[in-house]
N, C-alpha and C positions, 0 to 999 in steps of 0.2 A: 643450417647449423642450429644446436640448440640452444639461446641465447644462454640460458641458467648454466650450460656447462662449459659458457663462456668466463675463464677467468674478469673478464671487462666488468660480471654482472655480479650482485649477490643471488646465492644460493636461494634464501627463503625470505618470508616478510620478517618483519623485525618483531620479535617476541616481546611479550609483557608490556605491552603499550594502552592497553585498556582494562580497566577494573571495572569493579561489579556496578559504581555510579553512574561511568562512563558508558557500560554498556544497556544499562536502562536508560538513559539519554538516548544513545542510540535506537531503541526502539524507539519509542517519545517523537524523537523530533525522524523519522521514516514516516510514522500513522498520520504525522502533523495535524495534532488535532485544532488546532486556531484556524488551520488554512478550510480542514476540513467542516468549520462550523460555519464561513461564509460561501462553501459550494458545496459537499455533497449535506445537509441538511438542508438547502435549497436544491437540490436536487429530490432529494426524498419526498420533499414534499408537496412535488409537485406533480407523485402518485396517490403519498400516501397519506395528507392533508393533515388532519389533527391524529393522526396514530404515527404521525414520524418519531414522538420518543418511545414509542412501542418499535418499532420499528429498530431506533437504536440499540432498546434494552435486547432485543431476541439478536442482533447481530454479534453484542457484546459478549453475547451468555453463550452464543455460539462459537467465535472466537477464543471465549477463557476454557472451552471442550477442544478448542486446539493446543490451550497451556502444558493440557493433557499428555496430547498427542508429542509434541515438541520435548517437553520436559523429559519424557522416558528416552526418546533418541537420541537430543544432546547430550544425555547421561551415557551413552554410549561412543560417541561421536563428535568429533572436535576440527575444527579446520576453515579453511577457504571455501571447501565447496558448499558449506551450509546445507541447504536441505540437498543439494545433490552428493552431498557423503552420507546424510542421513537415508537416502533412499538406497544409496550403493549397498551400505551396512545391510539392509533388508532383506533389499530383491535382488540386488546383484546390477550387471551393465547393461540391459536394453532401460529398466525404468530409470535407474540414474542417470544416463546420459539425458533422456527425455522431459526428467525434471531440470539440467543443468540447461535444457535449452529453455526449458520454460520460465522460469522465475527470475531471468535479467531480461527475460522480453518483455515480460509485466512489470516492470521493474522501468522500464525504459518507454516505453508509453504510457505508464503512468505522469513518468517526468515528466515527457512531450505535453500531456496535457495540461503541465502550472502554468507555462505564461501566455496560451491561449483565454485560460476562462480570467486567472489574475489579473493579468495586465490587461487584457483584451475586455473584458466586460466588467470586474470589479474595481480594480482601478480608475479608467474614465467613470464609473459611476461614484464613487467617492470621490472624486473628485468636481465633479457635476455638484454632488450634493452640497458639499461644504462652502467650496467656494464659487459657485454658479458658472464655470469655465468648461467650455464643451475641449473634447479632445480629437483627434483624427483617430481614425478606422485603421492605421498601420501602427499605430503604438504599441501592437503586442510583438509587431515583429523584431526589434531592436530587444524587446525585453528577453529575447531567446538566449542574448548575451549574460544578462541577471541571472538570469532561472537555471540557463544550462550550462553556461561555458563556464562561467568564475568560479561554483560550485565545485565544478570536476577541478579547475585547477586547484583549489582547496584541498581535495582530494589525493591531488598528485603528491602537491607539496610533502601532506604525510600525515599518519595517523594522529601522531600527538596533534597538535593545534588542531584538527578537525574535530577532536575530544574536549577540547578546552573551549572551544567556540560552542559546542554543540551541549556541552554539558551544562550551561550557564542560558544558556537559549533555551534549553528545551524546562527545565526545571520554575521558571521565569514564566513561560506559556502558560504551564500549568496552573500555578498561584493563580496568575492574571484571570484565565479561566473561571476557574472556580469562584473568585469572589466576585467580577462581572456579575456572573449567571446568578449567585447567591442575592445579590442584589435588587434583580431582574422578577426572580421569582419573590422575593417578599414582596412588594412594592404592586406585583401583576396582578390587579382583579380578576382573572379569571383560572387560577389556580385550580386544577380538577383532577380525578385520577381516572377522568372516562376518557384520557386518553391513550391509556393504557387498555380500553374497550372498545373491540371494533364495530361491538353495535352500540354507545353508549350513549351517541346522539343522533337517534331514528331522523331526526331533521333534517340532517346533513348527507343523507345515504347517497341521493341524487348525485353525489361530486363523485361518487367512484362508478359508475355507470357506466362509462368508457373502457374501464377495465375489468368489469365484469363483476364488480364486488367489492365489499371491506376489503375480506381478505385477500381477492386478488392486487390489491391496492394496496396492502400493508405488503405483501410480494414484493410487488414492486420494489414498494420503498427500503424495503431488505436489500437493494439491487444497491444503493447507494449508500445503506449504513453496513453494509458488510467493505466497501468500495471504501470508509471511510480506513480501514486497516489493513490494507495494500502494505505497507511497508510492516506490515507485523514479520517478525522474524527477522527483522532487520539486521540485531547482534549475531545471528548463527555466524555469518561468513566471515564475522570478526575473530572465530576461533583461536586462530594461529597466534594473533594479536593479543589475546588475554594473559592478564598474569595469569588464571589458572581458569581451566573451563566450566567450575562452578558458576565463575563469573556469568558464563552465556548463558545459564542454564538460567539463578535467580533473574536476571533480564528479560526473559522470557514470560517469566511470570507476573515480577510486580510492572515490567513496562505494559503490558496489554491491560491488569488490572487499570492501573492508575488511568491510561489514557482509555479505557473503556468507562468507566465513572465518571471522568468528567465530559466525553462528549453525550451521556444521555445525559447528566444534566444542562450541558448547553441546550441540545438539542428540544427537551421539557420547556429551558426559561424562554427561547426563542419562540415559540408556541405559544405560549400563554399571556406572553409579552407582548406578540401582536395581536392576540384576542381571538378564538376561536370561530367566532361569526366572519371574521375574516379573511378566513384563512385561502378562502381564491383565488385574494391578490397576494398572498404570501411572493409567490414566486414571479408573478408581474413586476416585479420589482428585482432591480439588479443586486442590491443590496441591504435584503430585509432584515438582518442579520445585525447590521451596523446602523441601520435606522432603530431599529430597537435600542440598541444597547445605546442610542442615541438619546431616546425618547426620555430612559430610567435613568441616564446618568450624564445625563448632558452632551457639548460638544465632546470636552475633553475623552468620556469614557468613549465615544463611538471614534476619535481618532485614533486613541491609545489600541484599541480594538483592530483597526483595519493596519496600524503601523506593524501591531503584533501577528494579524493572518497574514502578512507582507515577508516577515521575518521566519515564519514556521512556513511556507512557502519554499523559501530561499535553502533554511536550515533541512526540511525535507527531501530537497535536492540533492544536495550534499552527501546524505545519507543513504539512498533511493543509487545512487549513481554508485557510490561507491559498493554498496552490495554487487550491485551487476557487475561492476567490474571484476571483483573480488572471486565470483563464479565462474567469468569467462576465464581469470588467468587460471585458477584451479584446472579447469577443462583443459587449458592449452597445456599445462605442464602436464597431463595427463595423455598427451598425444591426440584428446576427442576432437579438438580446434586445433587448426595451425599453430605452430610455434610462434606466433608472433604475441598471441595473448600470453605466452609464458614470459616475456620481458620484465623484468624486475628492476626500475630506475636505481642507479646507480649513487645519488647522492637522498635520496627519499626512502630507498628501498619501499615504493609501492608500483602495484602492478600498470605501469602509465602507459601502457598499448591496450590495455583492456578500458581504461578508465576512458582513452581519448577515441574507443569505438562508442561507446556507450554513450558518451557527449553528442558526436558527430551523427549518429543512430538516432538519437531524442530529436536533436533541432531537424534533420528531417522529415521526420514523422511530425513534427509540430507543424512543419510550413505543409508539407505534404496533403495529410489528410484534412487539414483545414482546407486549402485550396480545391478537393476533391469534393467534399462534401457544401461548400459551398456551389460547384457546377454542378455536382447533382441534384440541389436543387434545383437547378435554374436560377442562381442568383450569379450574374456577370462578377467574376472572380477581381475585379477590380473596384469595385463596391466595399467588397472587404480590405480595400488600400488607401484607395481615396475616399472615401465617404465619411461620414462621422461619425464616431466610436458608440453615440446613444441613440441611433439610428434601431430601428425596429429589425429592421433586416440582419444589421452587422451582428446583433446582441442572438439573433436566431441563428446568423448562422456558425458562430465561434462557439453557442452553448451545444449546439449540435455537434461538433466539432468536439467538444470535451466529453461530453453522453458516448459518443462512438468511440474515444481513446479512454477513457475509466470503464466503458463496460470492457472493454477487452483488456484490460487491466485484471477489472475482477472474474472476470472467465479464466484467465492463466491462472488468478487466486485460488478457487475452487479445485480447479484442475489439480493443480500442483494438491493440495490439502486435501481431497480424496484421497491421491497416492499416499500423502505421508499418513495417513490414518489407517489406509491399505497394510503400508508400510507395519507401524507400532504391533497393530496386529497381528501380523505375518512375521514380524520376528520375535514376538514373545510365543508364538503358536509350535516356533523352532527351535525353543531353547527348552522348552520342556522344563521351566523352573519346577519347584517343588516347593509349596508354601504350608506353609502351618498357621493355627489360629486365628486372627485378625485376618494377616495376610491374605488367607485364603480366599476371605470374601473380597478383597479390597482388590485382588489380582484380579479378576476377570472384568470389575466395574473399572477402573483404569486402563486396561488394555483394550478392552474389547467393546464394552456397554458404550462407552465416553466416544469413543472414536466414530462407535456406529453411528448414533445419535447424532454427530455432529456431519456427518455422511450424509443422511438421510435429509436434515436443513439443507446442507449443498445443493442437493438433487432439487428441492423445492424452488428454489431460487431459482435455480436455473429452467426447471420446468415453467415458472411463470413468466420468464426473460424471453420465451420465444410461443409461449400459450396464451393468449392470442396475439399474435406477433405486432410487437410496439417500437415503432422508428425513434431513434435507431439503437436501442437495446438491443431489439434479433439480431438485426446486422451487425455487433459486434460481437455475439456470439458464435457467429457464424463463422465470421471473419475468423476466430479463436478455433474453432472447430477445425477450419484448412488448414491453419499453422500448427496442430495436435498431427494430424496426417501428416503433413513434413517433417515435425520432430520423429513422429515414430519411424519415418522412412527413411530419415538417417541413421536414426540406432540401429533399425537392423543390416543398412550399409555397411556401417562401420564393422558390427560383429562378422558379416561376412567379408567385410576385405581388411578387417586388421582385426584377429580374434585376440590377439596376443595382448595389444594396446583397448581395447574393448574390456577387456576381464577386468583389468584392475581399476575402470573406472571409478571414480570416487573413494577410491582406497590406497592412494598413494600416502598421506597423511593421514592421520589419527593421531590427535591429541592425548585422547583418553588411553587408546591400545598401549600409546607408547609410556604412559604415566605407569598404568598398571604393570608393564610388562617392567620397569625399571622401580616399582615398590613405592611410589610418590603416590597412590592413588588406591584408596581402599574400595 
């Protein structure tokens, strides 16, 4: 049966529950940039050494050429299925369905990977540091409960209080952010702008050697400042939810500005703050991030620090799960998933069969692939249980663990942002507008220049993610690459055995259609 044409159930989400602050919150605390400046900026820089805030600035610049992309199709496009009704709008039902599988899957091992590398290596390490108290090698497992499950129930319960938590959270980070870093950077003797240069310190060239290059090394480290806004586009799937779909659109643009300016300036103070001659042990360290911001502002500012990537963590949770959910039930009430993800909780009215997949999906994938890639090292899977949390091996094998679920994270990122770029393209190529004046020049640099552009970055990243193949980057490429062959081997399933239910993928809802078609919407 279909549960929504169950009297038992409500029909739709519940409307007008988020406005334009709420849903910049909502992106904000999806990208989480606090959480993001104690892992992937030690990620990054652990290819791409003193060019990590170059690194950040071309992820950001690339990103705000998706504002682009994003801004013309939510002007179009309004709902649950977020970029899989912006891709329906487009292309029609093999590439919509393709993107509704791919953007809760990245979406969902993005989660999986908080309370492995948080709790699992930044946590005991903060805690190590401060008050000299070693921790066990199983502490991330219980945090699966933190990170995944309270979150989603947050979720369920319903959009307002996830907006009212999230709103206040995410706005809070930011501040905090910025004046840390502001701090960080006056105060840092080695303030320079050669790092914004890949050849600006000839001395240092020997550290990217391994990867063939500066440039291949500032690559790299693309690989983890693009991985820093995973949850960008986080507001689309709230569409339904908006007072009005302007709301998702402004979200789009000043959320990814705002939290792309402050994480290159984190990403600058943290650089400069631990001193550029040092930057080898940058990433030796579990938490170089919070030792800094220790060094310039004492205890207080490096606890205040690690409580807040604790809380943007938690709060990116929240937001990260709730998107995917948001797109499975879209698909279910679309016929493309079982009916099951179409269920609509009865006293929340939120979609709680999609939300408590998406839960269940992450904490597997977190015990899963950690356990997997610890045996493929060769490291006895009970090391990572019983052993202790600052142990050399545990700290390798969890960060490896998070390397392999973020890059497949940003592989589905990519993926999916090619299409929507495909997408922008391909449906302004179809409408055959007719512009005058200004417009004229402005039409083809917004639709087509911007898109391309931001195209061609993708393609680069991902050419250096598997050129010369780096453990375990390639491998989650790859991994990404088989689950692209599944999704597509579905869509065309489905169009073959249910052409009827196929067609209107991602076109059940529209916001905007239905605005304009009843005169609420110029």
């Amino acid at each position: 049966m279909d549960n929504n044409k169950s009297k038992d159930f409500p029909k739709t989400l519940r409307r007008g529950q988020v406005g334009t602050f709420g849903a910049i919150a909502e992106e904000i605390s999806a990208m989480a940039p606090a959480c993001d400046s104690i892992a992937f900026v030690v990620a990054s820089a652990a290819f791409a050494f003193f060019l990590t805030p170059l690194s950040f600035i071309i992820a950001t610049m690339t990103m705000f050429l998706e504002v682009n992309t994003l801004y013309h199709l939510s002007k179009r496009h309004a709902s649950a299925g977020g970029y899989y009704g912006y891709v329906a709008t487009a292309f029609g039902p093999i590439p919509a369905i393709f993107s509704g599988l791919m953007y809760p899957f990245y979406q969902i091992v993005s989660t999986a990977a908080i309370p492995v590398f948080v709790a699992g290596v930044v946590l005991p390490g903060v805690v190590q540091y401060f008050i000299h108290v070693g921790m066990p090698a199983w502490i991330w497992l219980p945090f699966i409960l933190v990170f995944i499950i309270v979150p989603i129930i947050i979720a369920i319960v319903g959009i307002r209080p996830q907006m009212k938590y999230i709103r206040v959270a995410a706005f809070f980070e930011i501040i905090f952010l910025i004046v840390l870093s502001t701090i960080i950077i006056i105060k840092a003797p080695d303030n320079t702008v050669n790092v914004f240069n890949p050849y600006g310190f000839p001395q240092y060239r020997s550290w990217f050697s391994a990867e063939g290059g500066p440039i291949a090394g500032l690559g790299l480290g693309m690989v983890f400042g693009l991985t820093s806004f995973i949850g960008y586009g986080g507001s689309a799937p709230l569409g339904e939810e908006a007072t009005h779909p302007k709301a998702i659109t402004r979200s789009l643009v000043f959320g990814l500005l705002i939290t792309g300016i402050t994480l290159t300036e984190v990403s600058y103070a943290q650089i400069v703050g631990w001193g550029i001659p040092l930057m080898q042990s940058f990433t030796s360290s579990a938490i170089p991030g919070v030792i800094t911001a220790t060094l310039y502002t004492g205890a207080v500012g490096g606890i205040m620090f690690s409580l807040v990537a604790f809380n943007s963590a938690f709060s990116d949770s929240v937001a990260m799960q709730s998107n995917g959910g948001r797109v499975y039930y879209a698909m279910g009430r679309d016929y493309i998933l079982p009916q099951f993800f179409s269920k609509i909780h009865k006293k929340y009215q939120t979609p709680s069969n999609a939300l408590i997949f998406v839960a269940t999906m992450a904490s597997i994938l977190a015990v899963g692939v950690t356990f997997l890639v610890t045996y493929g090292a060769g490291i006895p899977v009970k090391d990572i249980i019983s052993g202790n949390a600052d142990s050399s091996v545990v700290v390798t094998a969890l960060t490896d663990s998070f390397d392999l679920l973020t890059t497949l994270a940003l592989g589905g990122l990519i993926i999916t942002h090619i299409l929507l770029n495909t997408s922008v393209m391909t449906m302004f190529y179809r409408l055959k507008e007719k512009h005058t004046g200004i417009k004229k020049i402005i039409h083809p640099i917004e639709h087509y220049v911007f898109p391309s552009i931001a195209t061609v970055i993708f393609i680069f990243v991902l050419y250096e993610s598997v050129v010369p193949p780096v453990y375990p980057i390639t491998d989650g490429i790859v991994i990404i690459a088989l689950y692209s062959i599944f999704a597509i081997g579905y869509s065309l399933y489905l169009k073959k055995t249910k052409p009827d239910k196929a067609k209107n993928a991602g076109l059940t809802v529209n916001l905007v259609a239905e605005e304009k078609l009843s005169g609420g919407s110029k």
